[in-house]
N, C-alpha and C positions, 0 to 999 in steps of 0.2 A: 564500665568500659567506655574509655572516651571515642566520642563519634569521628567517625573518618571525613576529612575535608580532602575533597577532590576538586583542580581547579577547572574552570571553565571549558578551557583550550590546555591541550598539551602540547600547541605548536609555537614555534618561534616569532617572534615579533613581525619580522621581514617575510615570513612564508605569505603566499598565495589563500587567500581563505576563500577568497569569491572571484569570481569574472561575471561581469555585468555588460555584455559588448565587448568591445575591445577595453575595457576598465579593467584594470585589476585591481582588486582589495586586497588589502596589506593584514595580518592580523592587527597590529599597532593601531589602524586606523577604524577595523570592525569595534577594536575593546573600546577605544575614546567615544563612537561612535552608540555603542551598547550603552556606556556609563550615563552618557547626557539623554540618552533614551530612559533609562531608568530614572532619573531623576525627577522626570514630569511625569510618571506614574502616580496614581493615587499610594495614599499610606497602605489600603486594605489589597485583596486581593479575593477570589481568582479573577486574572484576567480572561478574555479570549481574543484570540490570534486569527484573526481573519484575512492578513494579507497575501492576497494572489500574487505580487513580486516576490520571489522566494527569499531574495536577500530584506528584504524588511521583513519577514516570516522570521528569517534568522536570527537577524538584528531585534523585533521584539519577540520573542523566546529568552533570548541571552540579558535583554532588558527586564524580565520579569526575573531571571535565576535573583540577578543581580540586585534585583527591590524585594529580595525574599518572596514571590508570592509564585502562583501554580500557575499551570499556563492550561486552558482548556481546548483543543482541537477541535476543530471541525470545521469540515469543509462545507457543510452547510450553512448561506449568510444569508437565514432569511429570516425577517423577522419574527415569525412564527419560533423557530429553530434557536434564537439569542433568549427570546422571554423563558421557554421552555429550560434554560440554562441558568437564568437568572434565579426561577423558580426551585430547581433541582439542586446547586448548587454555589448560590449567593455572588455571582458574579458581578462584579462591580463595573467593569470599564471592558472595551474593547480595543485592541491595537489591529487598526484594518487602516488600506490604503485606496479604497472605495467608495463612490458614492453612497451616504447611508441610505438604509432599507425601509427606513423606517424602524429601527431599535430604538428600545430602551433604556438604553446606556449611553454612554458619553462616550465619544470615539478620538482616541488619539492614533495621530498620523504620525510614523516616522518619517521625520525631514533630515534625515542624516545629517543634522548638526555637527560639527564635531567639536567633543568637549577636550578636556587637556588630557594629556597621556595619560593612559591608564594600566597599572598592574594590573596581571592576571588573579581575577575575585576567585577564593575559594567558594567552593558550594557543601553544604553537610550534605554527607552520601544518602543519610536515611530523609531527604527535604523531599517530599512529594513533586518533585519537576513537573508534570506532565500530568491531565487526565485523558485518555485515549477514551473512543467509544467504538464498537462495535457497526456495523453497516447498515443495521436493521434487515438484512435482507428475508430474516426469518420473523421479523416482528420490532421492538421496538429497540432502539439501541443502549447499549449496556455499556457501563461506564467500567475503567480500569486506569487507577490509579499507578502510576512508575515513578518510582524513588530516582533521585539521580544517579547513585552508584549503578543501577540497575541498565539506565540508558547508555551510561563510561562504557560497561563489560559488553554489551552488546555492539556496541560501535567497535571497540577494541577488538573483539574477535573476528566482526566483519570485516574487518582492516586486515587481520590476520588471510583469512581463509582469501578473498579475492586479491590480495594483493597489495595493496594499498598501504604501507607502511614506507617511513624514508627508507628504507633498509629493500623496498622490494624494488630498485630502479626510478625511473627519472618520473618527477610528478605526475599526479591524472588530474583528468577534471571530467567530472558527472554529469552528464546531463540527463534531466530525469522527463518525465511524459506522466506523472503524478503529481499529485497536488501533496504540498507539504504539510497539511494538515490531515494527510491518514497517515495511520504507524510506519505502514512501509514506505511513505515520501519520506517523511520527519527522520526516519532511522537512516535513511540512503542520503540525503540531502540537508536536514540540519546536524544531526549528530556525526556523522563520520566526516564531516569538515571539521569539526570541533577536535576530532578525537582519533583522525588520520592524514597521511599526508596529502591526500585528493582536495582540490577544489573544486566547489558547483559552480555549474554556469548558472547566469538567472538571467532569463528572458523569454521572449515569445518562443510556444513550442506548440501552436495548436493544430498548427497542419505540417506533411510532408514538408514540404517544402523549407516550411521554419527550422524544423530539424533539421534539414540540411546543411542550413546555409547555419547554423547554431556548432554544429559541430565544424564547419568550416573554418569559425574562429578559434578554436580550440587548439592550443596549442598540446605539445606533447600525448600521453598514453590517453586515450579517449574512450568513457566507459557510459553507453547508453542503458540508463536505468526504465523500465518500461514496464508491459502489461500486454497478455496474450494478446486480448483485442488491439490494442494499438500498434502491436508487432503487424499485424496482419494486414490492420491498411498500411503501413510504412512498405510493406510488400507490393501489396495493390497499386500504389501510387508509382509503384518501378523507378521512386526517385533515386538517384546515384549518392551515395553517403560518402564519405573518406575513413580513411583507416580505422579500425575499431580495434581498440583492444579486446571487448568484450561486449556483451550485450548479457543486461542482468532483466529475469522477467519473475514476477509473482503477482500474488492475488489470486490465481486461479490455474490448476494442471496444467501444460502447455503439450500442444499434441507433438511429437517424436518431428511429424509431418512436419509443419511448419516450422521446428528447429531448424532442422537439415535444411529447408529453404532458404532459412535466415542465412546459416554457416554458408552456403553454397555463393548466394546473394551475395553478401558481405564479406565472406572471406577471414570471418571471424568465429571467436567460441560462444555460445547461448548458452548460458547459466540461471537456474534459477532458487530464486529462496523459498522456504516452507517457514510459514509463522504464523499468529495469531495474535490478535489486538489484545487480548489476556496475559500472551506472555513474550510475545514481541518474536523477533526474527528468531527462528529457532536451528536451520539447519540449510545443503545445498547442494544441490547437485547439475551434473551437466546431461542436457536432456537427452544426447545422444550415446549416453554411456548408462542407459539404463534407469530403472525406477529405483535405483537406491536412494536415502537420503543418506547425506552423513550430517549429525549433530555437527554446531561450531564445537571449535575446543572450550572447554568448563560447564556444557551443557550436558545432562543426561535427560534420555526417555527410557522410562521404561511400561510395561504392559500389568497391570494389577489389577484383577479380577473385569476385565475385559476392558478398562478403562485407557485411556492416556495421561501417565504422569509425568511435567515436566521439573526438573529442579533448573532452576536458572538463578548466576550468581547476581548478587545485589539484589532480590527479590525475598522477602522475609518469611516466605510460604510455597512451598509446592504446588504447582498448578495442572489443573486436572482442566485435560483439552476436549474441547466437541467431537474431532476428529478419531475415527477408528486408524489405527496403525499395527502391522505386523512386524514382530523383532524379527532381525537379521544379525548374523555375525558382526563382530568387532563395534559394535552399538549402535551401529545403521538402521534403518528401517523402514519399513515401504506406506504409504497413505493407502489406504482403502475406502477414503469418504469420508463423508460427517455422519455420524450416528444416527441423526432425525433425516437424515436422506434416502435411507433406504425404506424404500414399499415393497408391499406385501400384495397380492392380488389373484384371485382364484388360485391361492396355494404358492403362488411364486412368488419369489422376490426377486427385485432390480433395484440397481442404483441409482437415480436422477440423475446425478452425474455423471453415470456412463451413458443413460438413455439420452442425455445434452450432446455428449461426445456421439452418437454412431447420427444420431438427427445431422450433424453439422457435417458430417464426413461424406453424407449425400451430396452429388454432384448438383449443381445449380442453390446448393442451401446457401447463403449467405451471413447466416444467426438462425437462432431457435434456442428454445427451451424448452422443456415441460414443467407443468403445474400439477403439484396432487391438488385435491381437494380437501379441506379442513377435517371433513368428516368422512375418511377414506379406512379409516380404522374401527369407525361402528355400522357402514355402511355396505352392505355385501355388493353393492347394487354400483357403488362409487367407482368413478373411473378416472383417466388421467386426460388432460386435455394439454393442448400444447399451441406453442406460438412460431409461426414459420416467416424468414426473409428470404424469399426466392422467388425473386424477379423474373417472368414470363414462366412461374412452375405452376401446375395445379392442386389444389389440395390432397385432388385423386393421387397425380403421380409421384408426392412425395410419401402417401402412404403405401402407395405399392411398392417403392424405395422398403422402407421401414421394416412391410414384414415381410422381405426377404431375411431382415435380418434379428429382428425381434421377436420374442413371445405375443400371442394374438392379445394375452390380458392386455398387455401393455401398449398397444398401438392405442393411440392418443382421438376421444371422444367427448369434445371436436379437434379438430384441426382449424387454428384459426390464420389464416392469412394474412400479415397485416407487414407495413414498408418499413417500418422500423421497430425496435424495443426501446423499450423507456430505460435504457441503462444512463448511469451515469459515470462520473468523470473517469471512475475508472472500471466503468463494463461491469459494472456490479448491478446485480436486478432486486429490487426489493417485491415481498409478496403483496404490499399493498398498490405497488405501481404496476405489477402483471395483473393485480383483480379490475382495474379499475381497466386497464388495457383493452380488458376479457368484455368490462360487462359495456366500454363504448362500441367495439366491434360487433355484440350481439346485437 
């Protein structure tokens, strides 16, 4: 069966691919641009893709399609995090726009040279593009390999479901509040430029304000890509935004609450996506219309002996999700957590994730979480401890909060008070950054 070539871009020479400031990039001038990048790559490969600019993020992605080799993710640039990659999975060269870390690899910088005009390169659908990893938040991260047909179907359906097609109205442009090196930047921000009619913005986006003044240059339909945490201070900061098409959020449940804030705030819709680094963007819903999800179109979930299976096109195996899910009509279906999330304790069981959710909905909480303990399932004795941000609260009064509203197993021993979590870029907590939290506060 001969292999499917899919090219690069499906857009037109003259479209819009990037906005860099007031700059706009041309697709003509991204592909000359890709092509002379690819050429001072090494012969071997995998690369990794360390730059913080999103448009040289893009520019070397589309430079590796283009020199045949894999492109490795991670927004981690330390040089612990590069050896650990080199070792794992023979990576040769780095394309970052950083001062180095201290790695051990040879770093090449896009200098956006521009080489001579360049057709659009075909890619073979079944070529490994991408290896994603997982967050570690449960342990250490886990790598998943995506074919490039696999990255096409999923950008093309996003494109579908939000909008984003020549065919749905006058262009957009994305601006996102994640880094392009996790699945859900890389899917919102390099592939659906690739593979819709939307252009990303690239530039500074670390405070309120940047975003403001980000989407200010922003011409035409304007679609802010984000993350509950970061929704929530763009709230706090009460800065004044401009028109939103839409406001897309994942990585983690988003509360009803703070939607309708947003929409009220903004004057816009709050959307967001369900996915997994295993099988990439999977589904979406609008948070004020209830907890259904609906699959994109070509996706199926279904329920098999308590599991989650997904089929996703371009992907050469059925993937079985962490996530527990209940089917709904018309082949929608509701999240109920991660499987290893649920505890067990004097006879009852709780979610983390809900018991995250009712901590935070306490007045004066600012963040929290809880921690089971490792050995919580040999342990009769084992209890859950938790991490609290509530500035001028006690630890007494957020536990008398708590078990108004919780089972007594379950109220948290200790309660540890501390001004910030260790999350990172994107509000993501890993267990070895809360033990370590746990044991400087003890």
């Amino acid at each position: 069966m001969p292999v499917e070539m899919i090219p690069l871009t499906s857009r037109d020479g003259g479209d819009i691919l990037a906005r860099r400031g007031e700059e706009a990039i041309t697709v003509a001038a991204f592909l000359a641009e890709a092509s002379a990048l690819g050429a001072r790559l090494p012969p071997q490969g995998p690369v990794i893709n360390l730059c913080a600019d999103r448009y040289l993020a893009l520019l070397g992605f589309a430079a590796a399609l283009i020199a045949g080799h894999t492109t490795l993710l991670s927004a981690d640039r330390s040089a612990r995090r590069v050896q650990e990659l080199v070792a794992s999975h023979a990576a040769t060269c780095i394309i970052g726009d950083g001062a180095d870390a201290g790695w051990s690899l040879p770093c090449i910088t896009p200098d956006r040279a521009h080489g001579a005009a360049s057709p659009v390169p075909a890619i073979a659908g079944d070529h490994l593009a991408v290896i994603a990893f997982t967050s570690g938040s449960t342990g250490l991260p886990v790598a998943h390999g995506k074919p490039w047909a696999s990255l096409v179907r999923h950008a093309e359906a996003a494109a579908l479901r939000f909008g984003l097609r020549r065919a749905d109205g006058s262009p957009a442009t994305i601006l996102a509040t994640v880094p392009a090196q996790h699945m859900y930047g890389f899917e919102t921000t390099i592939m659906l430029p690739l593979h819709s009619a939307a252009a990303v913005f690239c530039g500074p986006n670390f405070y309120p304000t940047d975003i403001t003044e980000a989407l200010t240059l922003m011409p035409g339909r304007r679609i802010l890509v984000t993350t509950p945490l970061q929704l929530r201070g763009q709230l706090e900061a009460a800065a004044p935004l401009p028109a939103l098409e839409a406001v897309i959020s994942a990585t983690a449940p988003l509360a009803p609450e703070l939607a309708a804030q947003a929409e009220q705030a903004w004057g816009t819709r709050v959307l967001e996506i369900y996915g997994a680094t295993e099988a990439g963007s999977l589904a979406s819903r609008r948070t004020l219309e209830g907890d259904a999800w609906q699959p994109y179109d070509g996706i199926t979930v279904a329920i098999e002996d308590g599991a989650a299976i997904v089929d996703v096109p371009g992907l050469p195996h059925r993937v079985s999700l962490a996530d527990s899910l209940d089917s709904l009509p018309e082949g929608r279906f509701r999240l109920l957590g991660r499987r290893s999330d649920i505890v067990k304790l004097a006879g009852k069981r709780a979610s983390l994730a809900g018991l995250n959710r009712i901590l935070c909905e306490i007045e004066g909480v600012r963040d929290g979480v809880f921690l089971a303990p490792d050995d919580i399932e040999a342990d009769p004795g084992a209890r859950l401890s938790a991490f609290v941000v509530a500035p001028g609260h006690s630890s007494e009064q957020i536990t008398a909060a708590l078990r108004r509203r919780v089972e007594s197993a379950f109220l948290p021993r200790p309660m540890l008070m501390v001004s910030a979590l260790p999350r990172d870029a994107l509000g993501k907590l890993s267990r070895q950054a809360l033990t370590a939290l746990r044991e400087g506060t003890a």
